[in-house]
N, CA and C of each residue as an Amber inpcrd file, in Angstrom:
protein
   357
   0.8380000  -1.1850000   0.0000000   0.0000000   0.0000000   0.0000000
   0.8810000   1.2470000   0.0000000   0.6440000   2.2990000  -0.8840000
   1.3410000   2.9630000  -1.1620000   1.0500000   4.3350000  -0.0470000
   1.6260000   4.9230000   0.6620000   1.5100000   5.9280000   1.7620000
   1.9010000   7.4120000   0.9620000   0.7960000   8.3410000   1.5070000
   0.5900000  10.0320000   1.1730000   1.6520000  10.5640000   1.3640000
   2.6220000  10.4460000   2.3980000   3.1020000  11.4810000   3.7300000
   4.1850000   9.9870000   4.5510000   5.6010000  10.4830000   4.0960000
   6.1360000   9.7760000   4.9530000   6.1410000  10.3380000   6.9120000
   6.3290000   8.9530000   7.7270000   5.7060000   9.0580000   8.8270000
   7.1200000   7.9420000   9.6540000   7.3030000   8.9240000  10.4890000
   8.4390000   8.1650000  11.6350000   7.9980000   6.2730000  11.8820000
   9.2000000   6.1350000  12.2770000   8.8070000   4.3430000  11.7030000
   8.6530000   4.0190000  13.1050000   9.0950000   4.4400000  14.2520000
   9.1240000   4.6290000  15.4820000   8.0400000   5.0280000  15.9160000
   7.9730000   5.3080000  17.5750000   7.2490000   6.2100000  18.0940000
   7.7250000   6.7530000  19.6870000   8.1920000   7.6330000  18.8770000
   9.1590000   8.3420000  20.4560000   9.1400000  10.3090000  20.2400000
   8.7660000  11.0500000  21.3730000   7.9440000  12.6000000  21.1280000
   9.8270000  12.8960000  22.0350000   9.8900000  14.1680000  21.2240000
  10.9950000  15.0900000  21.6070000  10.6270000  16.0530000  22.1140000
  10.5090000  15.3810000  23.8480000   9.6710000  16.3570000  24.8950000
  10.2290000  17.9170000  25.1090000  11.8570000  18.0600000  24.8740000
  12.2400000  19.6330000  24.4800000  11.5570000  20.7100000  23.6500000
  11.3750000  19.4070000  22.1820000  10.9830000  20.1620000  20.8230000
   9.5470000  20.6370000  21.0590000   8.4920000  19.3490000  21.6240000
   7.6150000  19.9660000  21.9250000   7.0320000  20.8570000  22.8500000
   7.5430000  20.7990000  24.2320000   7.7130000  22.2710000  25.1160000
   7.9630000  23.5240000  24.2390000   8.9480000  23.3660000  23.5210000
   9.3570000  24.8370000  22.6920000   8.4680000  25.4010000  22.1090000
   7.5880000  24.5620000  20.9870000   7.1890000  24.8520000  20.5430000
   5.2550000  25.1190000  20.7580000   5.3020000  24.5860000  21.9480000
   3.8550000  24.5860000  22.5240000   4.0620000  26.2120000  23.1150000
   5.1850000  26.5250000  23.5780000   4.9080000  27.8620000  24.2890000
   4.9720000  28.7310000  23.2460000   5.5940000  28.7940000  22.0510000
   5.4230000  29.6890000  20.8260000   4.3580000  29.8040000  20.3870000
   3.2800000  28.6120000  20.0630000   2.6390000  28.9440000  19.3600000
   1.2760000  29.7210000  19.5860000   0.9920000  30.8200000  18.6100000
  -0.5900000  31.6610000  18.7640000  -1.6740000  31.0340000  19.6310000
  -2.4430000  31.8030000  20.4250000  -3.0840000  31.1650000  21.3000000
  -4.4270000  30.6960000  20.0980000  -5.7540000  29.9660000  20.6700000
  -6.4510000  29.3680000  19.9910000  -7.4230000  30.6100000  19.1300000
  -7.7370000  31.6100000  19.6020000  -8.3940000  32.7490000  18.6460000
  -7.7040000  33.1320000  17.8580000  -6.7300000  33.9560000  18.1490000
  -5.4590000  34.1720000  17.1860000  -5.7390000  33.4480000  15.7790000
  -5.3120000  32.2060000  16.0900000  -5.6480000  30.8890000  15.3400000
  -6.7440000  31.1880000  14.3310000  -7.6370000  30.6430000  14.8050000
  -9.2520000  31.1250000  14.7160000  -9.6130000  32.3300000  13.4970000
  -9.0290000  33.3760000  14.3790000  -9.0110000  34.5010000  13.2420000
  -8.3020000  34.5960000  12.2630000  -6.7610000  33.3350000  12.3140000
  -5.9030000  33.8350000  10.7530000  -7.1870000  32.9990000   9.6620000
  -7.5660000  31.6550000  10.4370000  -7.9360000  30.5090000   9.7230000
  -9.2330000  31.5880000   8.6000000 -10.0070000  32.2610000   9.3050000
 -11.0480000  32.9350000   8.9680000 -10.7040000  34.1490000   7.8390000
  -9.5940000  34.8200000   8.5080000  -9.5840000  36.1260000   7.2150000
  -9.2300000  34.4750000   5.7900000  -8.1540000  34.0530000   6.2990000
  -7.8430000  33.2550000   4.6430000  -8.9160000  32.6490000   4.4480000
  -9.9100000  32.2170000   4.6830000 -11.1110000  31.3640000   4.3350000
 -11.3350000  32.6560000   3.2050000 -11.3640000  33.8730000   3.5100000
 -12.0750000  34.6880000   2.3920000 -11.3060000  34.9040000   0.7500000
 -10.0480000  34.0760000   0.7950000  -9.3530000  34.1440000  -0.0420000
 -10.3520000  32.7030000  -0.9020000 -10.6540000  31.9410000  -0.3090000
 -10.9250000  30.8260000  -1.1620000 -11.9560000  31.0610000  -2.1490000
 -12.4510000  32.1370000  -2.5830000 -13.5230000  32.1240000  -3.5520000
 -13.1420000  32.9020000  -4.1790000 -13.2470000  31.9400000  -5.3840000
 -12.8630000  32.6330000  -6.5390000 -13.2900000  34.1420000  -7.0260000
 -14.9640000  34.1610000  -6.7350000 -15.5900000  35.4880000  -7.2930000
 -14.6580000  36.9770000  -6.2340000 -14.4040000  36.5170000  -5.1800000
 -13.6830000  37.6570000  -4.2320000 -12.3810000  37.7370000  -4.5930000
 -11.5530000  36.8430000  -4.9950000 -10.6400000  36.9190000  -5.8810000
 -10.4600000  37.8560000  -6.6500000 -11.5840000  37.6820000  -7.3630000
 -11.5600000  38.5000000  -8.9100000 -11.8240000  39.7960000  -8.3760000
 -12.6040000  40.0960000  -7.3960000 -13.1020000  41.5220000  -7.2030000
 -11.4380000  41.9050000  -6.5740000 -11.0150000  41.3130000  -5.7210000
  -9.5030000  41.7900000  -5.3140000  -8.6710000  42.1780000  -6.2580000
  -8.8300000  41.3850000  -6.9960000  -7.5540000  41.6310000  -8.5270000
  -8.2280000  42.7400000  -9.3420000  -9.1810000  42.8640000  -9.2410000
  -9.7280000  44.4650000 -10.0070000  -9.6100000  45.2790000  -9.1320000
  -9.6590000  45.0720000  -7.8550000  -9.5510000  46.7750000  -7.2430000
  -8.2950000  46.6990000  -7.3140000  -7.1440000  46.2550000  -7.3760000
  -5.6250000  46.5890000  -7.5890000  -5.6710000  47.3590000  -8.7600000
  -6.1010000  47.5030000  -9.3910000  -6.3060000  48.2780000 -10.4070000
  -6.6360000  50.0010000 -10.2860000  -7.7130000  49.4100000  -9.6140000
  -8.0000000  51.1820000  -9.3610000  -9.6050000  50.7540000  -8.3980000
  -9.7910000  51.9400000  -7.8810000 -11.3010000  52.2250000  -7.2590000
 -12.4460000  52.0750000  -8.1640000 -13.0610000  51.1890000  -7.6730000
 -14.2590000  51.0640000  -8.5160000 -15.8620000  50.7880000  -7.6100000
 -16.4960000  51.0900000  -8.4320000 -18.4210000  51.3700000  -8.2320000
 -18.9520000  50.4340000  -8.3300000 -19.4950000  49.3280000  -7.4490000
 -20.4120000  48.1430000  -7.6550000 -21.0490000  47.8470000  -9.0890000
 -21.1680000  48.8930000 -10.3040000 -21.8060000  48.8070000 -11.2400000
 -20.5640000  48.3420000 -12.3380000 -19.7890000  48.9010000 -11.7410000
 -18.3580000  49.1700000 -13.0920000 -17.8720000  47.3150000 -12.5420000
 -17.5440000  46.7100000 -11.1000000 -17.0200000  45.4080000 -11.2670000
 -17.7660000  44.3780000 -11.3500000 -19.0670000  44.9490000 -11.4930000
 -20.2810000  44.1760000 -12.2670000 -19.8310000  43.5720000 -13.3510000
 -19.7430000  44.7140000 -14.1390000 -19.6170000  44.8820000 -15.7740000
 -18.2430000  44.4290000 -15.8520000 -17.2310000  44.3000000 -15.5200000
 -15.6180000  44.0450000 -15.4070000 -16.1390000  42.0410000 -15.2510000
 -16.7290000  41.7860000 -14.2750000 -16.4610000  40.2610000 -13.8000000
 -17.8050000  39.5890000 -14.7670000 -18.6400000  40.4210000 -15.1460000
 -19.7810000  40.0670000 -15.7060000 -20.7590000  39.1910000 -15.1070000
 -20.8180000  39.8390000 -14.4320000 -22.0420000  39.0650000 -13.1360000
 -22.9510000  40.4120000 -12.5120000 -23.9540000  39.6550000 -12.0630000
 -24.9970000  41.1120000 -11.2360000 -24.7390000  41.7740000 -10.1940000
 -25.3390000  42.6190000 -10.4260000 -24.5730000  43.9740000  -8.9450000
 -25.4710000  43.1000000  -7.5130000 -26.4470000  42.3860000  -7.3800000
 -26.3800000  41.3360000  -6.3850000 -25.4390000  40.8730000  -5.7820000
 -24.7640000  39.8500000  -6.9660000 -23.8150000  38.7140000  -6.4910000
 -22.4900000  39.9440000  -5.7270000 -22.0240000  40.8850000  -6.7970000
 -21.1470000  41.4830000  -6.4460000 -21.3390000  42.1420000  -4.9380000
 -22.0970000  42.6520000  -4.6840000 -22.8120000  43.3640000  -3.4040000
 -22.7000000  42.4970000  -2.1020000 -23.2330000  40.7010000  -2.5690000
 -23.0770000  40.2040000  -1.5200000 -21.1610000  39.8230000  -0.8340000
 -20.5730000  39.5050000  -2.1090000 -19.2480000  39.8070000  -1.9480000
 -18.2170000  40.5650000  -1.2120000 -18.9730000  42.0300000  -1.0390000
 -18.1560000  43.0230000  -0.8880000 -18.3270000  43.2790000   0.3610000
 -19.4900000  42.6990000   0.7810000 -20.5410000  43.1970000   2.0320000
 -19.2510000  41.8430000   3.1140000 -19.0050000  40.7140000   2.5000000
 -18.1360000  39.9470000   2.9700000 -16.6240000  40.3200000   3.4720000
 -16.4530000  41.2340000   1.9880000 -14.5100000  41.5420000   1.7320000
 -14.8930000  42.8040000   3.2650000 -15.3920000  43.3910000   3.4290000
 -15.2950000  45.0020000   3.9070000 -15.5420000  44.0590000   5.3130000
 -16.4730000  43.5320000   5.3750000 -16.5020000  42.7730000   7.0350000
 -15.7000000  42.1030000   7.6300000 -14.4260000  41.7400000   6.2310000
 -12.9620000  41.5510000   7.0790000 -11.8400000  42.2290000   7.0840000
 -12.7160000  43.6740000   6.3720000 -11.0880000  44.4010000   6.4780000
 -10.5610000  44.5150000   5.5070000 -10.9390000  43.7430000   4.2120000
 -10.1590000  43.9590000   3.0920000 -10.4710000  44.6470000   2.1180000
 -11.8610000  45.5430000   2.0250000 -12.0370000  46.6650000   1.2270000
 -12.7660000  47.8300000   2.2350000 -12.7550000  48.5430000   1.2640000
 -13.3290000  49.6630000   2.4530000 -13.9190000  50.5590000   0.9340000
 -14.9520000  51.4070000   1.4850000 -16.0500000  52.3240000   0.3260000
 -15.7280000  53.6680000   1.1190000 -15.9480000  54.4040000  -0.1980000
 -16.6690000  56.0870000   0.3220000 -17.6210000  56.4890000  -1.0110000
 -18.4080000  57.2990000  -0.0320000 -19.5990000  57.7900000  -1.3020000
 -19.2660000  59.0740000  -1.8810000 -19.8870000  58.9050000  -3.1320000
 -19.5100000  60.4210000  -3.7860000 -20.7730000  60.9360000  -4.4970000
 -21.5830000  61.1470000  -3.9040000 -22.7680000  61.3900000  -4.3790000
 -23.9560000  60.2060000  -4.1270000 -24.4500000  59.4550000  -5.2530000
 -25.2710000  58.7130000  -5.2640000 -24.5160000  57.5470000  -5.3030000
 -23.0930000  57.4380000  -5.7950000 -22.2180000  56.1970000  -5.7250000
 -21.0460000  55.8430000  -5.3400000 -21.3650000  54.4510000  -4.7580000
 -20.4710000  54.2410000  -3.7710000 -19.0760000  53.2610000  -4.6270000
 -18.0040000  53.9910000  -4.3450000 -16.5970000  53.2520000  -4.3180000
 -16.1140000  52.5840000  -3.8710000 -15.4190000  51.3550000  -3.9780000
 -14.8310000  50.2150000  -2.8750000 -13.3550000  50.3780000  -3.8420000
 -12.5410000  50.0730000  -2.3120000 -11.2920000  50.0580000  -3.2640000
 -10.3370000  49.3000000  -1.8840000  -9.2920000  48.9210000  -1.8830000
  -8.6440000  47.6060000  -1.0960000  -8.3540000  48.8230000   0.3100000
  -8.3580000  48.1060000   1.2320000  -8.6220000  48.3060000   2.5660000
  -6.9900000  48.8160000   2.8990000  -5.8200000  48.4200000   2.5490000
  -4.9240000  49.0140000   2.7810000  -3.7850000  48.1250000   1.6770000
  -2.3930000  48.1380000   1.2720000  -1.4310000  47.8230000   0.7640000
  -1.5260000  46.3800000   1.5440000  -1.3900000  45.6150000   2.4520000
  -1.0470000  44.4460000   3.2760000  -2.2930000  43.4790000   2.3120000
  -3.2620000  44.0250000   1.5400000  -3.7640000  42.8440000   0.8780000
  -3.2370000  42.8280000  -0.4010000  -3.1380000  43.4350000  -0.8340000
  -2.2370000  43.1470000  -2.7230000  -0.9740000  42.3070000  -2.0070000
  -0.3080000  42.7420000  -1.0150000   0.9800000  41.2620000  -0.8120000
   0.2300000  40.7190000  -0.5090000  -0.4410000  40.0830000   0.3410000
  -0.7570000  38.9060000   0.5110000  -1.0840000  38.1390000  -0.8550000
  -1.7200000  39.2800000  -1.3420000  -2.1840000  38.7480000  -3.1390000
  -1.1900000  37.6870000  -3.3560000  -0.6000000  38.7130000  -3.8280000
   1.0600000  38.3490000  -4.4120000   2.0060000  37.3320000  -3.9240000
   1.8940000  37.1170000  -2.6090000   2.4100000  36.2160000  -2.1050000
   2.0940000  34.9310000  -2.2920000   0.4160000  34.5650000  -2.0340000
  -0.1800000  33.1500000  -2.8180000  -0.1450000  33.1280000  -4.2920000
   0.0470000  34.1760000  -4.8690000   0.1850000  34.0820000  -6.3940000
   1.7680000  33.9060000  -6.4240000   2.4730000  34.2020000  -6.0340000
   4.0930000  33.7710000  -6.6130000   4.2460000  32.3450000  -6.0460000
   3.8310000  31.8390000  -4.6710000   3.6680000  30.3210000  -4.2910000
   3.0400000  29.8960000  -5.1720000   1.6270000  29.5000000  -6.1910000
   1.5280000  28.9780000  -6.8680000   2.2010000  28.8840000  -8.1520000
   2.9510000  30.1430000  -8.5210000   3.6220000  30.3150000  -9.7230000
   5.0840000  29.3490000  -9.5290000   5.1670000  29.5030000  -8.8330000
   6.9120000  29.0010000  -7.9020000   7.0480000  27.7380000  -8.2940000
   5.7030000  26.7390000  -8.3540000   6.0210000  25.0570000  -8.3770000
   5.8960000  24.8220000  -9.2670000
């Protein structure tokens, strides 16, 4: 039977290694909350709205028309991205602008995009 993931042939715990590293690591929310902002990376349609606002500021109507989908779908999207921080709007009249919440999300962009490019 052919095995995923090679695995110690033994079974003996390196009670140092794991002390060390039990006191390093993020407590369980911490946790919690990285697991959650990246959950919002996994969809594709928020994706796409990310990779267009690197572009420039845009109007629920304009990344409508850009992703070609309804100002619904897009709306429910954004209502998602902005509730974690990763876009943010201002109004200018009757319409509203969304554009990326600060520089720390285009790297992150970039960062899972050069890891997939990399292999």
């Amino acid at each position: 039977m052919k095995k995923d993931i090679e695995v110690c042939e033994i079974q003996c715990i390196h009670e140092e290694d794991v002390k060390e590293v039990k006191e390093k690591m993020l407590g369980d929310t911490t946790l919690y909350d990285l697991a959650e902002f990246f959950k919002v990376f996994g969809d594709v349609t928020r994706i796409k709205i990310l990779s267009a606002l690197f572009q420039k500021e845009m109007c629920v109507c304009d990344i409508a028309a850009v992703l070609d989908m309804t100002q619904s779908a897009i709306s429910h999207q954004l209502r998602l991205l902005k509730s974690r921080r990763l876009v943010k709007f201002r109004r200018e009249g009757k319409v509203i602008y969304y554009s990326l919440d600060d520089a720390h999300i285009e790297k992150i962009f970039n960062e899972g995009l050069h890891h997939i490019q990399h292999g």
